[in-house]
C-alpha positions as CSV (number, residue, x, y, z in Angstrom):
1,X,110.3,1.2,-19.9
2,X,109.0,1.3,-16.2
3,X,109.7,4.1,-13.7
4,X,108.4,4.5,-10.5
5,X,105.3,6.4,-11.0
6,X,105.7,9.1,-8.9
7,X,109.4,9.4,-10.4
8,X,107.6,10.1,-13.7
9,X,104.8,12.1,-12.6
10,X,107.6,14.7,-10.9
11,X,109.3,14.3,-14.3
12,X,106.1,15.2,-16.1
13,X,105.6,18.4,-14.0
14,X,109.2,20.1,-13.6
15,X,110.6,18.6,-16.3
16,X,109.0,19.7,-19.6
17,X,112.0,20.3,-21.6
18,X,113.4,16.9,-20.6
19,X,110.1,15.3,-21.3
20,X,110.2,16.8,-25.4
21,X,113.5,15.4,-25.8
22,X,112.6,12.5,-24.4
23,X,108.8,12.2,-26.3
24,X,111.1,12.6,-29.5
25,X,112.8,10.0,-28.7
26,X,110.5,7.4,-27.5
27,X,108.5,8.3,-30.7
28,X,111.6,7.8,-33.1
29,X,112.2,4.4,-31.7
30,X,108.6,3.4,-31.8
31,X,108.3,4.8,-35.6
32,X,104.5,6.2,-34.5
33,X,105.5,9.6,-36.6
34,X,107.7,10.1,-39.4
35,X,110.7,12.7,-39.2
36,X,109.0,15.2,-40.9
37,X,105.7,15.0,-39.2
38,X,107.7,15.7,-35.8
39,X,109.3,18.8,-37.9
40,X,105.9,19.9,-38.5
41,X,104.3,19.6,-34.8
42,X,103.6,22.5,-33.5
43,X,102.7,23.7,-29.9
44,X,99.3,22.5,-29.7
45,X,100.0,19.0,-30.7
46,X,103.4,18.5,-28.6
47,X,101.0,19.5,-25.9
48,X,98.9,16.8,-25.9
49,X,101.3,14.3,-27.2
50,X,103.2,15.0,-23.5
51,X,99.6,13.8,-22.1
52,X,99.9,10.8,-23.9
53,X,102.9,9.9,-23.1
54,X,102.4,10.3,-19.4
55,X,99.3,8.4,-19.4
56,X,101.4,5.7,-21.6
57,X,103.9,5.8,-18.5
58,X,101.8,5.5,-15.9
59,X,99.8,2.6,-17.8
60,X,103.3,0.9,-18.5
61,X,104.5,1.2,-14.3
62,X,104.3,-2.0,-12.8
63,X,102.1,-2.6,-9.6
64,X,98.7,-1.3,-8.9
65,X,97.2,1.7,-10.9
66,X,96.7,4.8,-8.5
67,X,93.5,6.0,-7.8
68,X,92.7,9.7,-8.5
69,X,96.1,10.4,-8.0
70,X,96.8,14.2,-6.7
71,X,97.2,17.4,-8.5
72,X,100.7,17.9,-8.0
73,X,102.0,21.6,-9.3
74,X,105.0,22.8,-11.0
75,X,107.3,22.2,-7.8
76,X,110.9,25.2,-8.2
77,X,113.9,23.5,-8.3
78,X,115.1,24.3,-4.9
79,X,112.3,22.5,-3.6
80,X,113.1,19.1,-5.0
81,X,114.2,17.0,-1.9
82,X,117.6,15.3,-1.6
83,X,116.1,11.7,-2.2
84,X,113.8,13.1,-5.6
85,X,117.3,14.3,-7.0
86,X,118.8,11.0,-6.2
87,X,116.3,8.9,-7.9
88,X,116.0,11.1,-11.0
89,X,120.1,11.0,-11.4
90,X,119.7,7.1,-11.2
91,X,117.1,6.6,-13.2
92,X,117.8,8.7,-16.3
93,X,121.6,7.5,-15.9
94,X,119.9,4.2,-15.9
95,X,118.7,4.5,-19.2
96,X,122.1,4.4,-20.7
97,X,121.9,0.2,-19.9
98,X,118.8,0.0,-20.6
99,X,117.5,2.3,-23.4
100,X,120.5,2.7,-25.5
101,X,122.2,-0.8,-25.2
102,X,123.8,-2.5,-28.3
103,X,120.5,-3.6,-29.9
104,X,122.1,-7.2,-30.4
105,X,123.7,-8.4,-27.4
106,X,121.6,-5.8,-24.7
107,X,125.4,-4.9,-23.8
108,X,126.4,-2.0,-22.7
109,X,127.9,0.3,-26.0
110,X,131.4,1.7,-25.4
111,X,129.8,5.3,-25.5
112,X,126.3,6.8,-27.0
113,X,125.9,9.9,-28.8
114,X,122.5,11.2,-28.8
115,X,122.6,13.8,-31.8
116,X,124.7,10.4,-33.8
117,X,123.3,7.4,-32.1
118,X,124.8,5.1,-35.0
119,X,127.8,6.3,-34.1
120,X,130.2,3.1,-32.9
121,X,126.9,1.7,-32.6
122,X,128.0,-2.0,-32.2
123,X,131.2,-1.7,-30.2
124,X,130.2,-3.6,-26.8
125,X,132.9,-2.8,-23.7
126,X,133.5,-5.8,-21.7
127,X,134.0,-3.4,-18.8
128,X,131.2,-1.2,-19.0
129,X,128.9,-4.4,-19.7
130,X,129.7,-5.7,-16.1
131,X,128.9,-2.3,-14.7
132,X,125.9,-2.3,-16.6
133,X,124.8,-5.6,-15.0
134,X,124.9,-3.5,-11.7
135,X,122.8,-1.0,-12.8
136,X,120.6,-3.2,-14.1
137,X,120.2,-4.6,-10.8
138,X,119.6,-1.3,-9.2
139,X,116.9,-0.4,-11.6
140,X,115.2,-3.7,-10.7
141,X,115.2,-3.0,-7.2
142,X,113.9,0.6,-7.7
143,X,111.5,-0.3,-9.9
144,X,112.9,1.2,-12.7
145,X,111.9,-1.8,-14.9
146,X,110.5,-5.1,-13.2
147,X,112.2,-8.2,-11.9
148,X,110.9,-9.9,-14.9
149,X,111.9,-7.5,-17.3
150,X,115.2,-7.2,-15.8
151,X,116.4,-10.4,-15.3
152,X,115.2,-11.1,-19.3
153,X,118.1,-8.5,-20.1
154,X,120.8,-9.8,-18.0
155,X,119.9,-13.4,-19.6
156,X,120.3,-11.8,-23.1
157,X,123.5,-10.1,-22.2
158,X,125.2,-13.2,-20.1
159,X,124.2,-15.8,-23.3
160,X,125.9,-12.9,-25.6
161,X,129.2,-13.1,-23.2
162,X,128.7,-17.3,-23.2
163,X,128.7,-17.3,-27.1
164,X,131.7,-13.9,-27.4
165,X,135.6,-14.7,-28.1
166,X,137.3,-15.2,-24.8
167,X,141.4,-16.1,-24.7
168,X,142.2,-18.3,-21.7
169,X,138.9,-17.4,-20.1
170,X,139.1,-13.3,-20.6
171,X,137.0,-11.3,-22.7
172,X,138.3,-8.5,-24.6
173,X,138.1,-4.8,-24.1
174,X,136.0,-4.7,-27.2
175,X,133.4,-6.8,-28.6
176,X,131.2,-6.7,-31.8
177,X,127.9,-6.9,-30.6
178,X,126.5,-8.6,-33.5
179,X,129.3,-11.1,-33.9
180,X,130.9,-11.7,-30.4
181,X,134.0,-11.0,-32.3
182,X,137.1,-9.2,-30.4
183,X,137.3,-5.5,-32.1
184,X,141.6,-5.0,-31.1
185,X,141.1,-2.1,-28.5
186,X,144.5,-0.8,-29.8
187,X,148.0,-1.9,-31.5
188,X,148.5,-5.7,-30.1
189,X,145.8,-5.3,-28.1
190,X,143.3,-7.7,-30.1
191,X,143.2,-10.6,-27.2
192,X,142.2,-10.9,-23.3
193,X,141.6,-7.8,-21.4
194,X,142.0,-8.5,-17.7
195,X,141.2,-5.5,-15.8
196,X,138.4,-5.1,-18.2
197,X,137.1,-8.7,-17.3
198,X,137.6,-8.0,-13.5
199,X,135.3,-5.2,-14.0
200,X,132.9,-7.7,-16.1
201,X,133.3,-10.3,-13.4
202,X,132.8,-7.9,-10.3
203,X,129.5,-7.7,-12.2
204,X,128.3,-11.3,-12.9
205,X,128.8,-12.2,-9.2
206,X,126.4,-9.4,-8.4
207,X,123.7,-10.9,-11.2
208,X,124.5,-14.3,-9.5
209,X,124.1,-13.3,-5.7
210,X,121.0,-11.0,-6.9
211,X,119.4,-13.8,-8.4
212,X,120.1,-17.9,-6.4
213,X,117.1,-17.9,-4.4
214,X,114.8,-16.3,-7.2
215,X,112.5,-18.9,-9.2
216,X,114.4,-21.7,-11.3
217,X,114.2,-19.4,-14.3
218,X,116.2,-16.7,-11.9
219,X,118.8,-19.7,-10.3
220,X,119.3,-20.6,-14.2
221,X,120.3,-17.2,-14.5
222,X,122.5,-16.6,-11.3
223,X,124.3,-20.1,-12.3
224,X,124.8,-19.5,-15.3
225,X,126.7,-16.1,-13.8
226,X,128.6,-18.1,-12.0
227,X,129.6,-20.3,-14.6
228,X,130.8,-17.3,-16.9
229,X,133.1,-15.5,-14.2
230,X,134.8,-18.9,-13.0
231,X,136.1,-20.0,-16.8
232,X,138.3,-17.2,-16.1
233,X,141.6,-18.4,-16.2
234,X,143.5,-15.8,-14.2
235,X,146.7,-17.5,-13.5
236,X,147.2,-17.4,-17.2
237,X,147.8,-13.8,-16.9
238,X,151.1,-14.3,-14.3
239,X,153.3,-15.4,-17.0
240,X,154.5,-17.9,-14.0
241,X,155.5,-14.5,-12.4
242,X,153.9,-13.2,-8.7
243,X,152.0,-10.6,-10.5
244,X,149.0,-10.4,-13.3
245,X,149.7,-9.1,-16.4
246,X,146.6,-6.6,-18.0
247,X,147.0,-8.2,-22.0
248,X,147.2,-11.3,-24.0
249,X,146.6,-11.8,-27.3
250,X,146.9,-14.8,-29.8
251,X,148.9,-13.2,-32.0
252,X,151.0,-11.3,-29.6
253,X,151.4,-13.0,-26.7
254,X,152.1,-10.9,-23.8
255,X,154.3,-8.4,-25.8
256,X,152.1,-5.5,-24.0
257,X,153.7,-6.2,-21.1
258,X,151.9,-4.3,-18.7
259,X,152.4,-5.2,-15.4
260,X,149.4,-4.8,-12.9
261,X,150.9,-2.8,-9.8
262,X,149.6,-0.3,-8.0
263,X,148.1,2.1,-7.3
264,X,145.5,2.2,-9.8
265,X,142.4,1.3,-10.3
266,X,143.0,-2.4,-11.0
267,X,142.9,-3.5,-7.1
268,X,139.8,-6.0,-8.2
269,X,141.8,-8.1,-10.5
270,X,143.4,-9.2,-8.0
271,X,140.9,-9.8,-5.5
272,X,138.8,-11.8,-8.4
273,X,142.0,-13.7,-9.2
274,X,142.2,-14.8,-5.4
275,X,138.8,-15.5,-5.3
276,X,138.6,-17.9,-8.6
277,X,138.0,-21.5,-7.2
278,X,140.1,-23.2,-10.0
279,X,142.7,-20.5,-11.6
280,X,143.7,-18.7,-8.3
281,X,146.5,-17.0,-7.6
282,X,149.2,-17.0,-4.3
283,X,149.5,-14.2,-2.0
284,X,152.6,-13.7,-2.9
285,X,151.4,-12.4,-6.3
286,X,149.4,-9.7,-4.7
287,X,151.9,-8.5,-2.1
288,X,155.0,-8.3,-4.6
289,X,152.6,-7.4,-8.0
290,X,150.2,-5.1,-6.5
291,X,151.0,-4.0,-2.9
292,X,155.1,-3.9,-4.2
293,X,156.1,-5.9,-1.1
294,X,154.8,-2.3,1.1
295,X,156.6,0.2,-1.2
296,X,152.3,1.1,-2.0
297,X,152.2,2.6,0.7
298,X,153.0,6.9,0.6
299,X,153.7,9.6,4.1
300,X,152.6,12.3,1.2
301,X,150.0,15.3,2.6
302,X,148.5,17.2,0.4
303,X,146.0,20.2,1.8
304,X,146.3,18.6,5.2
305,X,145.1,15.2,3.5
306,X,147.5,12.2,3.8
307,X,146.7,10.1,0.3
308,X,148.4,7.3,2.2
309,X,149.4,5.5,-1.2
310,X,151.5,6.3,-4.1
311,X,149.1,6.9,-7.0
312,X,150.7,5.9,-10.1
313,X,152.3,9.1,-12.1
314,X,150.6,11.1,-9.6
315,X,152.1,10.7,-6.2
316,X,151.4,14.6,-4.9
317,X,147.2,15.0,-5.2
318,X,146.1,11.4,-6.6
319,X,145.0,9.9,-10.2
320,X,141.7,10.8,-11.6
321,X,138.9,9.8,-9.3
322,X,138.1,6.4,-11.0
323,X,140.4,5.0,-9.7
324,X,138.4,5.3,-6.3
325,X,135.3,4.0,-8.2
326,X,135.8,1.4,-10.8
327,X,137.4,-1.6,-8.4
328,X,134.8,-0.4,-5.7
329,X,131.6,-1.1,-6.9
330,X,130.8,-4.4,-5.6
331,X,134.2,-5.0,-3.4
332,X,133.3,-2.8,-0.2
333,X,135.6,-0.7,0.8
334,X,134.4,0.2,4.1
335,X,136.8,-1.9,6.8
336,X,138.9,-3.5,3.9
337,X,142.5,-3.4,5.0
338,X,145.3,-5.4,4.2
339,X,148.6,-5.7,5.6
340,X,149.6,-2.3,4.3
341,X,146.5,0.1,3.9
342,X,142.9,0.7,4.9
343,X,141.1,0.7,1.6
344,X,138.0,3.4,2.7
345,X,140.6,5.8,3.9
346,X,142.4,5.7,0.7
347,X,139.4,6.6,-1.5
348,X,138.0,9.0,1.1
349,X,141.3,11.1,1.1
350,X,141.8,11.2,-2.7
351,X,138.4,12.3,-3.4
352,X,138.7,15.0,-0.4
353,X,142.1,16.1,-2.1
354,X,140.2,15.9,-5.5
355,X,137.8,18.3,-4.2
356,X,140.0,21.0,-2.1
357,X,142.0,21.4,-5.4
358,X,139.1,22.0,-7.3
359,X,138.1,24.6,-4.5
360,X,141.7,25.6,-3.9
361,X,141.6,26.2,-7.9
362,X,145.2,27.0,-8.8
363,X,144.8,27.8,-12.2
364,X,141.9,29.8,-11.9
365,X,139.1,28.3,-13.9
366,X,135.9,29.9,-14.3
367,X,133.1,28.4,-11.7
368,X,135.2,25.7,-10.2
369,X,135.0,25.7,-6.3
370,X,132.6,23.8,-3.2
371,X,129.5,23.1,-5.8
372,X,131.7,22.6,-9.0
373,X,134.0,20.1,-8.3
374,X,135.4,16.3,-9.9
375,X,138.1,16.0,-12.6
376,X,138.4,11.9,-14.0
377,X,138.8,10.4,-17.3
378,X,136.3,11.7,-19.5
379,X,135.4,13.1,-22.7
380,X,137.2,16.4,-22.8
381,X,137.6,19.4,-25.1
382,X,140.3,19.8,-27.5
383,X,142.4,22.7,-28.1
384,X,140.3,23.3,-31.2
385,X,137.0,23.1,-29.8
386,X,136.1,19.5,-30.6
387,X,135.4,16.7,-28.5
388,X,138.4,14.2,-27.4
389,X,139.0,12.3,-24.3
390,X,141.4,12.8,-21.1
391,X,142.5,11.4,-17.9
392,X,141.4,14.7,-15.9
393,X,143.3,14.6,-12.6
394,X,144.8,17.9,-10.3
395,X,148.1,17.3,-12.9
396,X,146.4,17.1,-15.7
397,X,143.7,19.5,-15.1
398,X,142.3,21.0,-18.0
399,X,138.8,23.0,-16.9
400,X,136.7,20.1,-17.9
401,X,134.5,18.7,-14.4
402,X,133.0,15.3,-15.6
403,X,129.8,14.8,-13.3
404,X,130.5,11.2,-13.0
405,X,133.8,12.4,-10.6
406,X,131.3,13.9,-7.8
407,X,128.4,11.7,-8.3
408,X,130.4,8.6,-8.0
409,X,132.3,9.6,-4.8
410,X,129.1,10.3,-2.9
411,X,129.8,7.3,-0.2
412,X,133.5,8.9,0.0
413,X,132.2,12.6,0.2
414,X,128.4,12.9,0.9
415,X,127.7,16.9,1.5
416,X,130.2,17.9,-1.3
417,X,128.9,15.7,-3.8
418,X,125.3,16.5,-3.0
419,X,126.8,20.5,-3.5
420,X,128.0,18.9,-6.6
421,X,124.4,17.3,-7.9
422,X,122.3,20.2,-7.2
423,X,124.9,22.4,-9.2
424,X,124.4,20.3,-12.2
425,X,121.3,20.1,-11.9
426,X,120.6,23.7,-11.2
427,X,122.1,23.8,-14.7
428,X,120.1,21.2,-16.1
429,X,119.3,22.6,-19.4
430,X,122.1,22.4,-20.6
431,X,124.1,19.4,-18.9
432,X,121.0,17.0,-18.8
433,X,120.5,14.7,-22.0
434,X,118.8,11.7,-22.2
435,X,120.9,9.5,-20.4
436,X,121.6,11.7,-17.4
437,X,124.4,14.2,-16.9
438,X,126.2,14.6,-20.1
439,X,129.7,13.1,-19.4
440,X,132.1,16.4,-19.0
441,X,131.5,20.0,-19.6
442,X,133.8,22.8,-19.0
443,X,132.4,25.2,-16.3
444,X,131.8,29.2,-17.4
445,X,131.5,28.5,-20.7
446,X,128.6,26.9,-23.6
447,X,131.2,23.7,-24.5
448,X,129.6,20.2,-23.5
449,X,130.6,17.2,-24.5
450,X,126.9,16.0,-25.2
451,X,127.5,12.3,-25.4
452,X,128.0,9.2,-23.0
453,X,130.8,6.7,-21.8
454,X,129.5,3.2,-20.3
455,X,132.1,3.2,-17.7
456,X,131.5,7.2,-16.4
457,X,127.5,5.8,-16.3
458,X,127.8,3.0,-14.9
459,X,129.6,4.3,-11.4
460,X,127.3,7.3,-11.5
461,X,124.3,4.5,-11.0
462,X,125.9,1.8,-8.8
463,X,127.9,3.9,-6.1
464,X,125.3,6.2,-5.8
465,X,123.1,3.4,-4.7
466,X,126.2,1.9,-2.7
467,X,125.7,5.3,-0.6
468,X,122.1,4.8,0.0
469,X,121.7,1.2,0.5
470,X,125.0,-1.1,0.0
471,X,123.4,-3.3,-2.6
472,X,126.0,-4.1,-4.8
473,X,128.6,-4.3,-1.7
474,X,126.1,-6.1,0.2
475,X,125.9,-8.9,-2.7
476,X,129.3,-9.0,-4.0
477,X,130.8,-8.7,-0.4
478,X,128.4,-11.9,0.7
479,X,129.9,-14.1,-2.0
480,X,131.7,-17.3,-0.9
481,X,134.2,-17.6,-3.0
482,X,135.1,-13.8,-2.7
483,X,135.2,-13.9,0.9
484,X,137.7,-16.7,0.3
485,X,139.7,-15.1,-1.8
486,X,139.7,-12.1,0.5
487,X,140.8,-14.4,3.5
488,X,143.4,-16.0,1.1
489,X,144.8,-12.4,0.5
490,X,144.9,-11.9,4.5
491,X,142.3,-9.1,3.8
492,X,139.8,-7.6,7.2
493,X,136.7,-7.0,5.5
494,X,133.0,-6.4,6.5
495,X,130.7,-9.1,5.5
């Protein structure tokens, strides 16, 4: 894959450890030695396998060779720069999309485990696809991998969501990768998922913007994009109602029932459902189904903080932190207001009150305070020891911090989540893997939940670049049909 060089060469230096795991890996795939012969290295050999490997990177970066390049040292952690920490979190979280996609499709897989890699090997998540597309795009515009190689992928992935089952437009939560078959998600839930496809769709306009001036290969790709997200037929999902409706299934129906209303983190169904040219909804759908004719709106203060809407089941210090993440990764919230809230000031406040609890730390966990901070949906730890999962939020807080909480609110809260960054990595040996930041952990103790989730990667990526440059909000913000749907929805927005 291609890095930046000078991303790789810092890797080389501080980062032996990482560069072992990381050499075993790239040989495994690449079946130059055999199991056992890896068993048997010894010192000497990993030694100069690590040179080979770095001259094999350096060879593989795109762009001009460098000449005589300096003799950079061992640099101390502390000395790392802000920007060096921020392009190594991207760029090994990037590999999540990139080197351990569903072999099939080039999807993103529901969730990776590194010491089991078969492990649902072939489960594609509609939702964590479209936030792969994102990162995809960042990696291309960092150089990660090259436009070329890039927008290959995304064509691979967008003709494996052409050719999947779709019902009434919508993809399912899960998807075989080798089929396109819908794998039911859960009881009745074997149909269209729609928050899911928001999520996929959020994505595909991103590819699409990224891509219509590009060569005809690349407007093939952005049209084809285009195509995907607009067969969505979102007015299916109102049931005739002024609402959407999350399920439907072929066999079911809509006997889930779920109601989209907020506040969750489903604010971008509606917004894509606006915005779709020939399946759109009324505003009348989004005032009564999401905004609940006002009643979204909250006068609770918590640590000084007003959250200013009422999260769902968790009205007195917010929901997990996704829910400022997920719907916000190409839909801007900086200046989006509606008739009822301002959008920025929402997530800023529950990700402030996210991280005073974790400083005001009620319950007395070990480690948690201005450095250790973030509880979301994550893997978590079960009372047994083993590895389960968990909507972490200040009422449900267990003592598991999933990185992906911090990381992702760094537009929200910049200086704590930097605190938060250099904490995990000053702890890097045991919470770095080879996909980034192992998705949860629970502070003062050895337990890690060494594995990865697409949608806790995907935000780490994408709203991490969001803070440094606005890509993904400048394309999906400077899409036509979104800003039309955003006007139909009476939204101010920043284009």
């Amino acid at each position: 894959m291609n890095v930046r060089k000078k991303g790789i060469i810092i890797e080389i230096l501080i980062y032996k450890k990482i560069i072992l795991r990381f050499l075993d890996c790239y040989i495994l795939h690449s079946n130059l030695i055999s199991r056992e012969t890896k068993m048997k290295s010894n010192r000497s050999s990993k030694i100069l396998l690590i040179g080979i490997f770095a001259l094999w990177t350096v060879m593989s970066c795109g762009g001009d060779e460098p000449k005589d390049p300096p003799d950079i040292p061992d640099i101390p952690d502390e000395e790392i720069i802000d920007e060096e920490l921020l392009d190594l979190t991207q760029r090994e979280t990037f590999r999540y999309f990139w080197d351990y996609a569903e072999s099939n499709s080039g999807a993103a897989r529901e969730r990776f485990h590194p010491d089991n890699p078969s492990f649902d090997a072939n489960i594609v998540t509609s939702g964590g696809t479209g936030f792969g597309l994102m990162s995809i795009l960042v990696g291309i515009d960092r150089n990660f991998v090259s436009r070329a190689e890039g927008a290959q992928r995304l064509d691979k992935i967008l003709t494996f969501l052409a050719s999947a089952d779709r019902f009434h437009g919508a993809w399912s939560h899960w998807i075989d990768g080798n089929t396109g078959k819908v794998i039911p998600f859960g009881n009745k839930d074997d149909g269209g998922d729609l928050v899911e496809t928001a999520f996929l769709c959020q994505g595909l306009i991103c590819v699409k913007e990224y891509f219509k001036d590009g060569t005809d290969l690349e407007k093939q790709l952005a049209q084809k994009a285009d195509q995907l997200w607009k067969g969505v037929e979102w007015d299916w999902y109102t049931q005739g109602e002024d609402a959407l409706y999350w399920h439907w299934s072929p066999n079911y129906d809509f006997s889930i029932n779920f109601k989209l209303s907020g506040y969750n983190e489903v604010l971008i169904t509606y917004i894509m459902a606006a915005a779709s040219v020939d399946h759109s909804i009324s505003k009348e759908a989004y005032s009564s189904g999401w905004a609940n004719d006002g009643s979204i709106k909250s006068d609770q203060i918590t640590y000084g903080i007003p959250l200013l809407v009422k999260h769902n089941g968790a009205r007195t210090y917010g929901g997990p932190l996704f829910w400022a993440h997920y719907s916000y990764l190409g839909l801007n919230p900086n200046g989006l207001q509606d008739e009822f809230v301002n959008y920025w000031d929402v997530n800023k406040n529950h990700s402030k009150v996210n991280y005073q609890y974790c400083v005001d730390n009620p319950k007395n966990f070990p480690e948690y305070g201005e450095s250790c901070w973030g509880l979301t949906a994550s893997y978590s730890r079960n009372a047994d020891g083993s590895m389960g999962y968990s909507a972490h939020a200040p009422g449900n807080d267990l003592g598991i911090v999933s990185p992906t909480a911090a990381l992702s609110s760094m537009p929200y809260t910049p200086e704590e989540s930097l605190k938060a960054l250099r904490y995990f990595y000053d702890n890097k040996n045991k919470l770095l893997g080879p996909a980034g930041f192992y998705d949860a952990f629970k502070p003062g103790s050895t337990w890690v939940a060494k594995g990865y989730l697409a949608i806790d990667q995907g935000p780490t990526v994408v709203m991490i670049e969001n803070h440094r440059t606005g890509l993904l909000w400048n394309l999906f913000m400077q899409n036509e049909d979104v800003q039309k749907g955003l006007d139909k929805l009476e939204f101010s927005y920043l284009k």
